[in-house]
C-alpha positions as a Markdown table, in Angstrom:
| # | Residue | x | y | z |
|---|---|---|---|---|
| 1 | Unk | -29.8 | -6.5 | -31.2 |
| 2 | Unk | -32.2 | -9.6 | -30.6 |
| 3 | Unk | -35.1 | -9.4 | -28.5 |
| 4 | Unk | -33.9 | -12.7 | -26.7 |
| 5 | Unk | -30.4 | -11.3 | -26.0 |
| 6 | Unk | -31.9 | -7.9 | -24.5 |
| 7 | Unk | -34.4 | -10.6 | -22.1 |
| 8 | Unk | -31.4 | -12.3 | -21.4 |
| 9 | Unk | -29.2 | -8.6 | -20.0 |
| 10 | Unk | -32.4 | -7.7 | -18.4 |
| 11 | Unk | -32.7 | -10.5 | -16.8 |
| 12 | Unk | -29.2 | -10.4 | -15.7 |
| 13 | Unk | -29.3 | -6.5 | -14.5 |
| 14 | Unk | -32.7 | -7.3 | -12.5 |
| 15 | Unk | -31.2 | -10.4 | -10.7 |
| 16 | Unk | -28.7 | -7.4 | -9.4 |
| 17 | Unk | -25.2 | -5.4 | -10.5 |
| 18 | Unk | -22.9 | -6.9 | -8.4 |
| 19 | Unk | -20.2 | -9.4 | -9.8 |
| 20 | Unk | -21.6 | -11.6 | -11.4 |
| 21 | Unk | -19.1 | -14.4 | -11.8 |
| 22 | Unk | -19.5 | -17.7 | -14.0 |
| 23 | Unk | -17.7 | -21.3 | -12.1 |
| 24 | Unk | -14.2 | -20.8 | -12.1 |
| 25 | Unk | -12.7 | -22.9 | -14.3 |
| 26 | Unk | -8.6 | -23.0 | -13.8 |
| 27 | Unk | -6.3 | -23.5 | -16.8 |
| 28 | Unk | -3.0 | -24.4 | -16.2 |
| 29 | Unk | -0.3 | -23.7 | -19.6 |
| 30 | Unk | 0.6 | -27.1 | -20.4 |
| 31 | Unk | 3.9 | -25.5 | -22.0 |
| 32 | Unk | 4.6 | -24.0 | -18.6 |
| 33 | Unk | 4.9 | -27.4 | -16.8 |
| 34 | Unk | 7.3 | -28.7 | -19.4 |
| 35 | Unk | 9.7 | -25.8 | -19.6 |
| 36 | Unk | 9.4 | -23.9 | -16.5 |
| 37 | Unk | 8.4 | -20.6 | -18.3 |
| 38 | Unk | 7.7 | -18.0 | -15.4 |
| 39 | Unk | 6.1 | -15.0 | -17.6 |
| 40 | Unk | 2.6 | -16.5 | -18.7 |
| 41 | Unk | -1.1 | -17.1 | -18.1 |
| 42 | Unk | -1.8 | -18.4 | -15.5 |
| 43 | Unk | -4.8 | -19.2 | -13.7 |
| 44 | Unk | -7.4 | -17.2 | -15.1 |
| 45 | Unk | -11.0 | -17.8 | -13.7 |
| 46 | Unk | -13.6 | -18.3 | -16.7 |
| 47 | Unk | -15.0 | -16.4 | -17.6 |
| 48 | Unk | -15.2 | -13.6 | -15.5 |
| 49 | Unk | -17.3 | -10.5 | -15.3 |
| 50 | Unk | -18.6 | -7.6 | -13.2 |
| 51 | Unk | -21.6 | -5.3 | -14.1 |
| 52 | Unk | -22.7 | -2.1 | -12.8 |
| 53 | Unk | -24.6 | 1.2 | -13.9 |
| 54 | Unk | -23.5 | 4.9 | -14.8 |
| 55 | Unk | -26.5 | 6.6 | -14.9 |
| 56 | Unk | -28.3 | 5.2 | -17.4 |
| 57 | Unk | -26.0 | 2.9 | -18.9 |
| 58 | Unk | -24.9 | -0.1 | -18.3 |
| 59 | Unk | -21.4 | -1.6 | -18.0 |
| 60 | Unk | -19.8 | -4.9 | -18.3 |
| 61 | Unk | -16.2 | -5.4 | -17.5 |
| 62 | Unk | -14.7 | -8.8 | -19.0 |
| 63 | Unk | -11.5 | -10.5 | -17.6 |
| 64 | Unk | -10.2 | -11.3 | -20.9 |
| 65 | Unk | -6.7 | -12.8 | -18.7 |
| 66 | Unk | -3.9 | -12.8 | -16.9 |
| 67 | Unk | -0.2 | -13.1 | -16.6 |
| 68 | Unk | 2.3 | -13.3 | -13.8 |
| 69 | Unk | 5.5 | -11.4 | -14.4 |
| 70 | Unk | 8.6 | -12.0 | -12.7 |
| 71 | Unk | 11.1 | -8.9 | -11.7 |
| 72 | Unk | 8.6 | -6.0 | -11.4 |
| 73 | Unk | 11.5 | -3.5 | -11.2 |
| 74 | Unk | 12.2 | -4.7 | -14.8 |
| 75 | Unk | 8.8 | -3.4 | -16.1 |
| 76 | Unk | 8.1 | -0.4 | -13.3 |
| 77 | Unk | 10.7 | 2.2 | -12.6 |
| 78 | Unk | 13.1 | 0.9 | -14.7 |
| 79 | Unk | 14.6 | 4.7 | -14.0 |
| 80 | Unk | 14.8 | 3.6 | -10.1 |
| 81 | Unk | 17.1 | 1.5 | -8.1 |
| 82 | Unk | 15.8 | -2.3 | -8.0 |
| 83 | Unk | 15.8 | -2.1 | -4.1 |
| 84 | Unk | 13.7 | 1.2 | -4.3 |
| 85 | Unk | 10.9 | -0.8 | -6.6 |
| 86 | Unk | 11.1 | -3.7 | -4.4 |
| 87 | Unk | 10.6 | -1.7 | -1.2 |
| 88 | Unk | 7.5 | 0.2 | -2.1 |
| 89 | Unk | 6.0 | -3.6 | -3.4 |
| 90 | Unk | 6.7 | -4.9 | 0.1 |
| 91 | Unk | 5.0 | -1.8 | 1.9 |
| 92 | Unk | 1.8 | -2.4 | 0.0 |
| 93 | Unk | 2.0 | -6.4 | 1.1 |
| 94 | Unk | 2.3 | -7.1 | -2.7 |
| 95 | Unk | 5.2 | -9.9 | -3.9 |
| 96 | Unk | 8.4 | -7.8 | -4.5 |
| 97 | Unk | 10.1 | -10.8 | -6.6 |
| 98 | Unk | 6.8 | -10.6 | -9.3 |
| 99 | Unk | 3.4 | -8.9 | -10.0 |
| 100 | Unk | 0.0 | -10.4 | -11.7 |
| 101 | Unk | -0.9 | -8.3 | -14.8 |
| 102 | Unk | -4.4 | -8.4 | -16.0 |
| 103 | Unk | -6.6 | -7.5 | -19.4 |
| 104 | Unk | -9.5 | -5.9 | -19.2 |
| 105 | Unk | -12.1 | -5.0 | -21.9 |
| 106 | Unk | -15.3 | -3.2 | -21.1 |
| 107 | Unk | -18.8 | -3.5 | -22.6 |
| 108 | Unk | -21.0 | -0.1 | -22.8 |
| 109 | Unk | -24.8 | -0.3 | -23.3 |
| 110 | Unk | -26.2 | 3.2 | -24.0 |
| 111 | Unk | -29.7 | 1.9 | -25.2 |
| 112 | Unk | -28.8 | 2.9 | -29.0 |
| 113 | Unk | -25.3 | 1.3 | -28.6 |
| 114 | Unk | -23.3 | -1.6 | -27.4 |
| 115 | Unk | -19.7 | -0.2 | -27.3 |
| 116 | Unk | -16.8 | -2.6 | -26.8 |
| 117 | Unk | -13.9 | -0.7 | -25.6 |
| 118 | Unk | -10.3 | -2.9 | -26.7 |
| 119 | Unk | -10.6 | -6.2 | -27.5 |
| 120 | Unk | -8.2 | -8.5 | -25.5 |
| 121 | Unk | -6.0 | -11.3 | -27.2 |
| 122 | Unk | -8.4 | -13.1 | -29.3 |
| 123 | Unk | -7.4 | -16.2 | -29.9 |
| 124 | Unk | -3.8 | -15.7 | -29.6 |
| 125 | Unk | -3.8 | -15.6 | -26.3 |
| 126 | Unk | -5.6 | -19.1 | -25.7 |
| 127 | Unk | -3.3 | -21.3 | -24.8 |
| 128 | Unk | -1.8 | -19.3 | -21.9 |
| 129 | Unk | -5.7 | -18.7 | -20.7 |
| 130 | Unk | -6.2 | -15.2 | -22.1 |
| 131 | Unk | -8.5 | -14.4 | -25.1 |
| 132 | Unk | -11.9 | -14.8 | -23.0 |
| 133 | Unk | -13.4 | -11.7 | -24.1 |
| 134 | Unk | -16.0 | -13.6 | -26.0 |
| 135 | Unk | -16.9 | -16.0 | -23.6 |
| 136 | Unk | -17.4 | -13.3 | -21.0 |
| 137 | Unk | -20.1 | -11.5 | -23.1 |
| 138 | Unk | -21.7 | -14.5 | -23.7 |
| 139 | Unk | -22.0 | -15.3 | -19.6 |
| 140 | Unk | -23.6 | -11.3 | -19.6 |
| 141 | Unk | -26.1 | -12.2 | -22.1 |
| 142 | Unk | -24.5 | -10.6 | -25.0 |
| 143 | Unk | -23.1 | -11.9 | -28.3 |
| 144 | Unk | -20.1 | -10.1 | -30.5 |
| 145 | Unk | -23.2 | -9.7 | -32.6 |
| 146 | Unk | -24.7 | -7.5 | -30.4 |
| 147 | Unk | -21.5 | -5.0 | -30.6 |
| 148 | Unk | -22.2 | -2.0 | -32.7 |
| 149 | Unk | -18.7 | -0.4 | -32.2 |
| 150 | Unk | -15.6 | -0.9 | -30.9 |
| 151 | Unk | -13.7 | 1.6 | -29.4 |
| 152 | Unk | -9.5 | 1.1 | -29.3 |
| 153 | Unk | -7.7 | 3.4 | -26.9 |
| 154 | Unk | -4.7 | 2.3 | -28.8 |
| 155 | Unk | -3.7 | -0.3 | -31.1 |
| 156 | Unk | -0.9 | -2.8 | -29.1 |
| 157 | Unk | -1.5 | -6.8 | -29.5 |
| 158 | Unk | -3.6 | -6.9 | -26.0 |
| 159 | Unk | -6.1 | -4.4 | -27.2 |
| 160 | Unk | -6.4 | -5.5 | -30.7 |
| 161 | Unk | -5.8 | -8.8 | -30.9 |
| 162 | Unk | -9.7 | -10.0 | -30.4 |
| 163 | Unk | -11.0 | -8.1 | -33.2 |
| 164 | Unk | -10.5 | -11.2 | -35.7 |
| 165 | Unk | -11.6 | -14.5 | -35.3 |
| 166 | Unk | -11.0 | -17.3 | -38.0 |
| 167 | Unk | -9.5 | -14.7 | -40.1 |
| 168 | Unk | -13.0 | -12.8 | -40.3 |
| 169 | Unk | -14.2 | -9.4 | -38.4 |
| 170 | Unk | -15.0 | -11.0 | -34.6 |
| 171 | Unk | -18.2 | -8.2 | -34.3 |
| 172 | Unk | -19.5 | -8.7 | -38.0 |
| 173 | Unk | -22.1 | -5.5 | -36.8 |
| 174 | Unk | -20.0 | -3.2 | -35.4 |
| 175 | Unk | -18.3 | 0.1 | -36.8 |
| 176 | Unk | -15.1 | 1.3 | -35.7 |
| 177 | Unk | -13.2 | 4.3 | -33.4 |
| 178 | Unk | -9.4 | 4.3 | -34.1 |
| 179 | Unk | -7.3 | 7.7 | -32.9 |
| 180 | Unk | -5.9 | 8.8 | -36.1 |
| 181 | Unk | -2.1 | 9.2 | -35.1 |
| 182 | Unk | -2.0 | 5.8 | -33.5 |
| 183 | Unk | -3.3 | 4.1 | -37.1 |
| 184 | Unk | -1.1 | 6.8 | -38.9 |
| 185 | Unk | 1.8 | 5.3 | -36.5 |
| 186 | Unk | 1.5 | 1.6 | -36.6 |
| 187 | Unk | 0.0 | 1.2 | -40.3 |
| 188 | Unk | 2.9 | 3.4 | -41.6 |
| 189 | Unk | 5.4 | 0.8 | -43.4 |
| 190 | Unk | 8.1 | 3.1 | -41.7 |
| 191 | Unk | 7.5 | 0.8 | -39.1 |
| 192 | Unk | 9.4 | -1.9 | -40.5 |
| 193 | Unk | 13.2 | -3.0 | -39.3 |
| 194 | Unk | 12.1 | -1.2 | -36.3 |
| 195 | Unk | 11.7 | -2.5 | -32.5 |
| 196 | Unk | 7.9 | -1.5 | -33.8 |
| 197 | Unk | 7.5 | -3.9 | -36.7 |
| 198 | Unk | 5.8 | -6.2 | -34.8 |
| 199 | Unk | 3.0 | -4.2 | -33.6 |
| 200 | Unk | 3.0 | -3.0 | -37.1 |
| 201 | Unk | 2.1 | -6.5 | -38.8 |
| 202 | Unk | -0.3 | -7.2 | -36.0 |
| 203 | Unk | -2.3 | -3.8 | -36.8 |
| 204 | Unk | -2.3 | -4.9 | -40.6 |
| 205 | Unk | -3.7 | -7.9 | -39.8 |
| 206 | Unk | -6.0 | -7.0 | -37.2 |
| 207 | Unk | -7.0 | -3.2 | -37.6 |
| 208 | Unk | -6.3 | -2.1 | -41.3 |
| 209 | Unk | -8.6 | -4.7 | -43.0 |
| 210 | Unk | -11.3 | -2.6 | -41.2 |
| 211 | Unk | -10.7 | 0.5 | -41.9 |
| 212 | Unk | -13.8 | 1.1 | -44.2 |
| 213 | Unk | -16.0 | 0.8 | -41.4 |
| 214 | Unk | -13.7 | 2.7 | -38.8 |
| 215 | Unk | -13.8 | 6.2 | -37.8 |
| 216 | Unk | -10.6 | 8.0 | -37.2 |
| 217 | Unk | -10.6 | 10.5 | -34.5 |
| 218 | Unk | -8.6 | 12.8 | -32.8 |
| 219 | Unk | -8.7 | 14.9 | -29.3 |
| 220 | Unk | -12.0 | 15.9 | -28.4 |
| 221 | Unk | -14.2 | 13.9 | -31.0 |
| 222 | Unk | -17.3 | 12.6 | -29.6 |
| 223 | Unk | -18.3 | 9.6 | -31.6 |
| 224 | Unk | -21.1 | 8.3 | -29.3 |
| 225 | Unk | -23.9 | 9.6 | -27.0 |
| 226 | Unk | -21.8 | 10.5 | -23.8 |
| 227 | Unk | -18.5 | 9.0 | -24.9 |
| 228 | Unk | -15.7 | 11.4 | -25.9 |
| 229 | Unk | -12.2 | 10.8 | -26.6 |
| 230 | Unk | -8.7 | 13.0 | -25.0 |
| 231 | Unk | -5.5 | 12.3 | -26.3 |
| 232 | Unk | -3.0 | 10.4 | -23.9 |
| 233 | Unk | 0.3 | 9.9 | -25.9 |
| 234 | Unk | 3.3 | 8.5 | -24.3 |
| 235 | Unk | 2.5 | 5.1 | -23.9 |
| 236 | Unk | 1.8 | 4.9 | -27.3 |
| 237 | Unk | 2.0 | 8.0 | -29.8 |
| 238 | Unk | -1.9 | 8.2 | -30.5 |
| 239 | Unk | -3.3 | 6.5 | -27.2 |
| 240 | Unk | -6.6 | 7.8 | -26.3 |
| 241 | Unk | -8.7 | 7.7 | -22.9 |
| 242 | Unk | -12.6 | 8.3 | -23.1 |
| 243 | Unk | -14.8 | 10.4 | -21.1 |
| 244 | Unk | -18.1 | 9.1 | -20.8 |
| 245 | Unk | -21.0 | 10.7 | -19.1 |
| 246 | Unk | -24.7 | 9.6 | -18.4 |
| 247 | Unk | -27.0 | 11.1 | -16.6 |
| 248 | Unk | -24.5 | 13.3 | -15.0 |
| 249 | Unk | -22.3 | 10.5 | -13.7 |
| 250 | Unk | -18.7 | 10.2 | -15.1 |
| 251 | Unk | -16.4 | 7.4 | -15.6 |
| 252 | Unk | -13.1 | 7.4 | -17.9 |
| 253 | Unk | -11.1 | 4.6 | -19.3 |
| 254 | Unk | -7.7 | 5.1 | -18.8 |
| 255 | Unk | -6.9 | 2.4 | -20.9 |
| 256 | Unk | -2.9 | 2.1 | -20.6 |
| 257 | Unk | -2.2 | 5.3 | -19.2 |
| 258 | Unk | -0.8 | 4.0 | -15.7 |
| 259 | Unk | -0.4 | -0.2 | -15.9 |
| 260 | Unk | -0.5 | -0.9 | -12.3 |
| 261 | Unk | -2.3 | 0.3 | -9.3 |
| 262 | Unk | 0.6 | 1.1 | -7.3 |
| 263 | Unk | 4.1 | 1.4 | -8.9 |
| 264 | Unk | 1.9 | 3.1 | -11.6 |
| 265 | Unk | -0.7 | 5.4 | -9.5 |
| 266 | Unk | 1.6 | 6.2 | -6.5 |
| 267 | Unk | 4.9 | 6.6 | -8.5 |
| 268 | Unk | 3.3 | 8.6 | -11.7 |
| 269 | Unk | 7.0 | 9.7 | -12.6 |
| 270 | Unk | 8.8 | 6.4 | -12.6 |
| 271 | Unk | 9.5 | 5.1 | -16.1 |
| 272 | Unk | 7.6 | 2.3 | -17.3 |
| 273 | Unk | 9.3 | -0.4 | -20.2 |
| 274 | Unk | 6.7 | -0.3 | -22.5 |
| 275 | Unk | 5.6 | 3.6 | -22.8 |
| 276 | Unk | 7.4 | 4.5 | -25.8 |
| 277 | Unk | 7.9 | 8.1 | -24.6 |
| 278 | Unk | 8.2 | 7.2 | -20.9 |
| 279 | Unk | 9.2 | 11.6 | -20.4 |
| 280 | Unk | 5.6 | 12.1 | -21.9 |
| 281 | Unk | 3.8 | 8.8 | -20.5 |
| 282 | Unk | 4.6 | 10.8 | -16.9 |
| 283 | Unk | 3.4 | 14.1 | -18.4 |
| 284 | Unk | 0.0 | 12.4 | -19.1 |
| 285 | Unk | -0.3 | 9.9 | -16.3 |
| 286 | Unk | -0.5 | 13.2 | -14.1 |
| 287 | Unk | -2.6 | 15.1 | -16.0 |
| 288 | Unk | -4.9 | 12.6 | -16.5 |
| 289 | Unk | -5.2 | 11.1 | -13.0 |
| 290 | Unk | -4.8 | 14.2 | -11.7 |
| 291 | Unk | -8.4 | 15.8 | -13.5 |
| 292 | Unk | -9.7 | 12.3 | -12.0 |
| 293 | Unk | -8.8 | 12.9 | -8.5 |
| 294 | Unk | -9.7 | 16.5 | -8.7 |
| 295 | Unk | -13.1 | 16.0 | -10.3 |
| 296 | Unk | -13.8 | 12.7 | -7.8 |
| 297 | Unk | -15.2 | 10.8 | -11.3 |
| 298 | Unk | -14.2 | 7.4 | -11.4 |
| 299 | Unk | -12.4 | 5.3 | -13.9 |
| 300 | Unk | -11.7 | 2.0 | -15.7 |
| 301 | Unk | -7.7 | 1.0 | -16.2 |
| 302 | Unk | -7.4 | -1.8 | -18.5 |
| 303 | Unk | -4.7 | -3.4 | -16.7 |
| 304 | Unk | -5.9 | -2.5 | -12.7 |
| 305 | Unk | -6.9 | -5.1 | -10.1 |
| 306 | Unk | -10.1 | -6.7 | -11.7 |
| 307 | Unk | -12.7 | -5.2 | -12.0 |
| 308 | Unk | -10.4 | -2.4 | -12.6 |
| 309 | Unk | -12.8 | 0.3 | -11.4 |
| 310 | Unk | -12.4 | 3.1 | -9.0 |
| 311 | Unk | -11.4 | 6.4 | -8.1 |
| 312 | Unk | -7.8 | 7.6 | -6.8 |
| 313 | Unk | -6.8 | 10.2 | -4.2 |
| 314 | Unk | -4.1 | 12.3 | -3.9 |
| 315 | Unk | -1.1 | 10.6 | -1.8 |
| 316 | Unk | 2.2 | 10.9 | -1.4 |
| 317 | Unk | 3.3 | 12.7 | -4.3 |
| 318 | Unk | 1.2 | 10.8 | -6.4 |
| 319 | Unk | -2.1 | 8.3 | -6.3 |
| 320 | Unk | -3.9 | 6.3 | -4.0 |
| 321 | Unk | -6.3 | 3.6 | -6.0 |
| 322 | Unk | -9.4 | 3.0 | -4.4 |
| 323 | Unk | -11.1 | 0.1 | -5.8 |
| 324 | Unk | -15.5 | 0.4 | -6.3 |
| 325 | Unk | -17.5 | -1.2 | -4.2 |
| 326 | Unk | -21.2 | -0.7 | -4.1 |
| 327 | Unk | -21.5 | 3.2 | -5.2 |
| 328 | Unk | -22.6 | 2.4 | -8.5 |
| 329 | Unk | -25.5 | 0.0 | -7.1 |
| 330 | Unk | -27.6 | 2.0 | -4.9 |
């Protein structure tokens, strides 16, 4: 870490926590006005970040993108009635015709580390507006040099897909934190001829070629000061969330354990197209959120509302998502 780079957070942190957003510069997907295509990035403010303390550490949550996605029923209770998914949209004054998804990868600053947690598209996802992970480090003072480890709560092309950059390591510095049966799964040439090859050629591009510096660990591990990681298979087989505690404040990232803040949270038990055990995805989207709601920690959901912090209640059977405000500044 640079001395300049640490003037430049500290600067940053004393001129206040709050978002701290850059000029929003739109993108439209030049491909999109040609042919039409509804189910792409779209809009996406860069770059884009929020910062806030837990305890003594420091967070900073990057918009890496966004998509819209058309037929929400199509992606969220696929074991529902269309009508039934549509309905409990409209009640919450959200679109019932299509939904914005977002990508969100956060920054940790212990003091002895800078821990990235996922990675975003990298530059993949340019073109539609995604892949502006770096960019929103650089608006919070950091650089990927500055990243000592990165943390994957699981290994799809979202999460993964910025660790490259021109074919080199994108965070030249930075060791690794990989749940083992996730890289057992998608590294495995079993994999191939399946509906899973594809993930599996983007983890030997993207994750094997780093597995020297990568730590492999499984429920339980702590692998940082204050960061521990729980298993949370279902969406994945080896997806992890991490605890992480400072000063006796709590926060966990979720990662991909529920995928939107209402047909996710407040229907836990509806089916969800791209958990690969939706009957275990269910199990753990309970258990998880409910030690969150029980406990009253807060967490960090890679794909909720930015800045895709808060803390849920118990509602109606399942999850009510209350969104941070200001706890974490005063």
């Amino acid at each position: 870490m640079t001395i300049s780079s640490g003037i430049k957070r500290r600067t940053l942190f004393a001129a206040g926590l709050g978002l701290l957003t850059a000029p929003a510069i739109f993108r439209e997907k030049a491909e999109a006005v040609a042919t039409g295509e509804s189910n792409h990035m779209d809009g996406t403010p860069l770059p884009e970040i929020n910062q806030f303390k837990l305890g003594s550490y420091k967070f900073t949550v990057v918009r890496d993108g966004t998509s819209i996605v058309e037929k929400p029923y199509e992606t969220f209770g696929t074991n529902q009635d269309p009508e039934t998914v549509k309905a409990l949209l409209t009640a919450n004054f959200l679109p019932a015709d299509k939904f914005m998804n977002g990508y969100t990868p956060a920054l940790i600053d212990t003091g002895s580390d800078v821990i990235l947690v996922d990675t975003g598209f990298g530059a993949s996802g340019r073109a539609r507006g995604a892949g502006q992970l770096t960019e929103g480090l650089k608006a919070a003072g950091y650089s990927a040099d500055d990243v000592t480890l990165v943390a994957l709560t699981h290994l799809h092309g979202d999460h993964v897909g910025g660790l490259t950059e021109d074919g080199a390591a994108a965070f030249k510095n930075a060791r690794y934190v990989v749940g083992q049966a996730e890289y057992d799964f998608w590294s495995d040439k079993a994999r191939e001829g399946t509906p899973a090859e594809g993930g599996h050629k983007a983890v030997l591009a993207n994750v094997v070629p780093l597995a020297e510096k990568t730590t492999f660990v499984k429920d339980g591990d702590s692998f940082a000061s204050g960061v521990t990681a729980m298993l949370a298979s279902g969406h994945s087989p080896g997806h992890m969330v991490f605890h992480v505690e400072s000063e006796g404040k709590r926060l966990v990232l979720t990662g991909d354990t529920a995928n939107h803040y209402i047909l996710s949270l407040l229907r836990p038990d509806w089916e969800v197209r791209f958990d690969m055990d939706k009957t275990q995805a269910a199990i753990t989207r309970r258990k998880v959120f409910e030690m969150i709601a029980s406990e009253k920690i807060a967490f960090l959901g890679y794909h909720m509302p930015f800045p895709a912090v808060g803390f849920v209640d118990r509602q109606d059977g399942g999850y009510r998502f209350v969104p941070k405000t200001y706890q974490f500044d005063i």
